[in-house]
C-alpha positions as CSV (number, residue, x, y, z in Angstrom):
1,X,26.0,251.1,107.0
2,X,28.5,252.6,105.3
3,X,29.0,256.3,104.0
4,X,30.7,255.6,100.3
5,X,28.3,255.8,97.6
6,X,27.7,254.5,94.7
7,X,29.3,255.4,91.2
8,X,27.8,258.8,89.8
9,X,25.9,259.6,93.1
10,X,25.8,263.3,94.3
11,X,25.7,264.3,97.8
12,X,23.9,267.9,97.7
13,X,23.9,268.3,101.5
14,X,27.4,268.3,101.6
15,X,27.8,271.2,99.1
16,X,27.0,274.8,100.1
17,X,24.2,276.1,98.1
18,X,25.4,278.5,95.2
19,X,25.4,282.5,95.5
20,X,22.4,284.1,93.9
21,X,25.0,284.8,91.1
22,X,26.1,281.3,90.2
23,X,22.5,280.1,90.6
24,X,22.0,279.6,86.8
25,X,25.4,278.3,85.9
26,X,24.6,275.7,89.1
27,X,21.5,275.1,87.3
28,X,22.7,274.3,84.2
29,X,25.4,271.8,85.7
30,X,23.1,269.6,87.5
31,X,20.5,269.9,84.3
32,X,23.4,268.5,82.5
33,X,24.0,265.8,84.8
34,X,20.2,264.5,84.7
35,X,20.7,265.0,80.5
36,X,23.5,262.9,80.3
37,X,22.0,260.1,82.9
38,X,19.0,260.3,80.5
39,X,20.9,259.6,77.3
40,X,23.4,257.4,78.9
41,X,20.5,255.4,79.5
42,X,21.3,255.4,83.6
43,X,18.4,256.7,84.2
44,X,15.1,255.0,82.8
45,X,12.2,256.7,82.3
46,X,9.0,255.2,83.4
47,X,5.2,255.8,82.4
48,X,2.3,253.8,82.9
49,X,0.0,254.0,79.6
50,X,-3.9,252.7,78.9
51,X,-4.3,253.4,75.4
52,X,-2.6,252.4,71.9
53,X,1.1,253.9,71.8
54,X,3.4,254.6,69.6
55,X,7.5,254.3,71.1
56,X,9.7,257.2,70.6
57,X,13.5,257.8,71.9
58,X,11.6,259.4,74.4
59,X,10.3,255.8,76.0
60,X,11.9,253.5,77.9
61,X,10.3,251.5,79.8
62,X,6.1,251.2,79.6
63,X,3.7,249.9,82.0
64,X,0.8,248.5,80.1
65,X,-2.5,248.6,82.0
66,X,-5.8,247.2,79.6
67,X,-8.1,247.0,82.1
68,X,-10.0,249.3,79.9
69,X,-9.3,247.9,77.0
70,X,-7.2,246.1,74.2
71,X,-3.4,248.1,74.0
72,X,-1.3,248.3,70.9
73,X,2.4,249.2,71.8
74,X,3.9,249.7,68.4
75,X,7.9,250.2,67.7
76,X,9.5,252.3,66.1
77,X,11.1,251.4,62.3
78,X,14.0,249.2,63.4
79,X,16.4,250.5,61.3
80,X,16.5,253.9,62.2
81,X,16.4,252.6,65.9
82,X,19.5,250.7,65.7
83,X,20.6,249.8,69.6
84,X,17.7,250.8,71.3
85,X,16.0,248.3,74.2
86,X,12.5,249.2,75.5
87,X,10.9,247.6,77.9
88,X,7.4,246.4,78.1
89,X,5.7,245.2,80.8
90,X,1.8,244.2,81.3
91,X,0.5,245.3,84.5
92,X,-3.0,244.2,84.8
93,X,-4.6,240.3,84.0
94,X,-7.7,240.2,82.3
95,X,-8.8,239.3,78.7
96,X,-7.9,242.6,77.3
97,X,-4.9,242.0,74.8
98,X,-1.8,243.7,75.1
99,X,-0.2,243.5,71.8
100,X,3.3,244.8,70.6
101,X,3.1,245.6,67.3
102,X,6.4,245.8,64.9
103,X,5.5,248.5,62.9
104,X,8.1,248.2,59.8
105,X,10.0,245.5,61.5
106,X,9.5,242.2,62.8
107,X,10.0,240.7,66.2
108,X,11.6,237.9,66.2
109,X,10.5,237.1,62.9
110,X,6.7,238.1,63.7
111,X,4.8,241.3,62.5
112,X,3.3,241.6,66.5
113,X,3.8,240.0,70.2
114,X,1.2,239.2,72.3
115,X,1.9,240.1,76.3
116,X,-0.8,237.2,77.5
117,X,0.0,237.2,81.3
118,X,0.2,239.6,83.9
119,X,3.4,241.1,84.9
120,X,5.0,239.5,81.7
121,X,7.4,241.7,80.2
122,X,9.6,241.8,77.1
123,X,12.8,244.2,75.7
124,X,12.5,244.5,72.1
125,X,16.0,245.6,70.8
126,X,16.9,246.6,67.4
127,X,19.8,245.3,65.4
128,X,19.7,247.6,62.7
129,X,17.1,246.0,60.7
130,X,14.8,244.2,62.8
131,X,13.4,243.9,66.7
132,X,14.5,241.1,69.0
133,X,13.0,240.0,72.0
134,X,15.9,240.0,74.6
C-alpha cells in the first residue's frame, strides 16, 4: 500500500487543527475547496428522485426509482446550458416509464427518451442548441 495520494487529496490528520482564532478563516478555506470541486465538476452530486423532475445546474447525476410510478426527468433549455453532462440512470425494473423529456431541446433529434431497462443510464450533454446523448 502506498502513502502518496491522489491529485487534490487532503490529509487533515496530518495538519494541526486551527486556533480558536483562525477557526473561521480555516472554515472558509476548506468551504472553498468543496466549492471549487463542485463547480469543477470533481465532485458529482448524487440524489435518488421518485417523482417528475425538473434539472438544474444544481443536478448532476439522478437516480431514477418508478417503482411508484411513471418519472419525467426534463432538461433544462439547451442553449442556455451549453456544456453541461447529466447523468441519468434508472434504478428500478418494472413497467413504470422513466422518460427524459427535452424540454425546449431535442435529444438526439427527439422531443423525449425513454430509460426502458433497469440500470440503463444516459448523459444528455448540450451543445449550445440541443441535448446529445453521450
Amino acid at each position: 500500500m502506498s502513502d502518496t495520494l491522489p491529485p487534490g487529496a487532503t490529509v487533515y490528520a496530518k495538519r494541526p487543527f486551527p486556533s480558536p482564532e483562525k477557526l473561521g478563516e480555516f472554515l472558509n478555506r476548506e468551504l472553498s475547496i468543496v466549492e471549487r470541486a463542485i463547480r469543477d465538476r470533481r465532485l458529482r452530486l448524487q440524489r435518488t428522485v421518485t417523482d417528475d423532475l425538473t434539472l438544474t445546474n444544481q443536478d448532476d447525476i439522478i437516480y431514477a426509482d418508478a417503482t411508484g410510478g411513471a418519472i419525467t426527468i426534463t432538461l433544462p433549455d439547451a442553449r442556455k446550458f451549453w456544456g453541461y453532462s447529466f447523468t441519468i440512470k434508472r434504478i428500478n425494473a418494472g413497467a413504470n416509464a422513466v422518460t427524459v423529456d427535452a424540454g425546449a431541446s431535442t435529444i438526439d433529434g427527439s422531443a423525449s427518451y425513454p430509460i426502458t431497462v433497469q440500470y440503463e443510464a444516459i448523459t444528455p450533454t448540450s451543445d449550445g442548441s440541443q441535448w446529445w446523448i453521450v
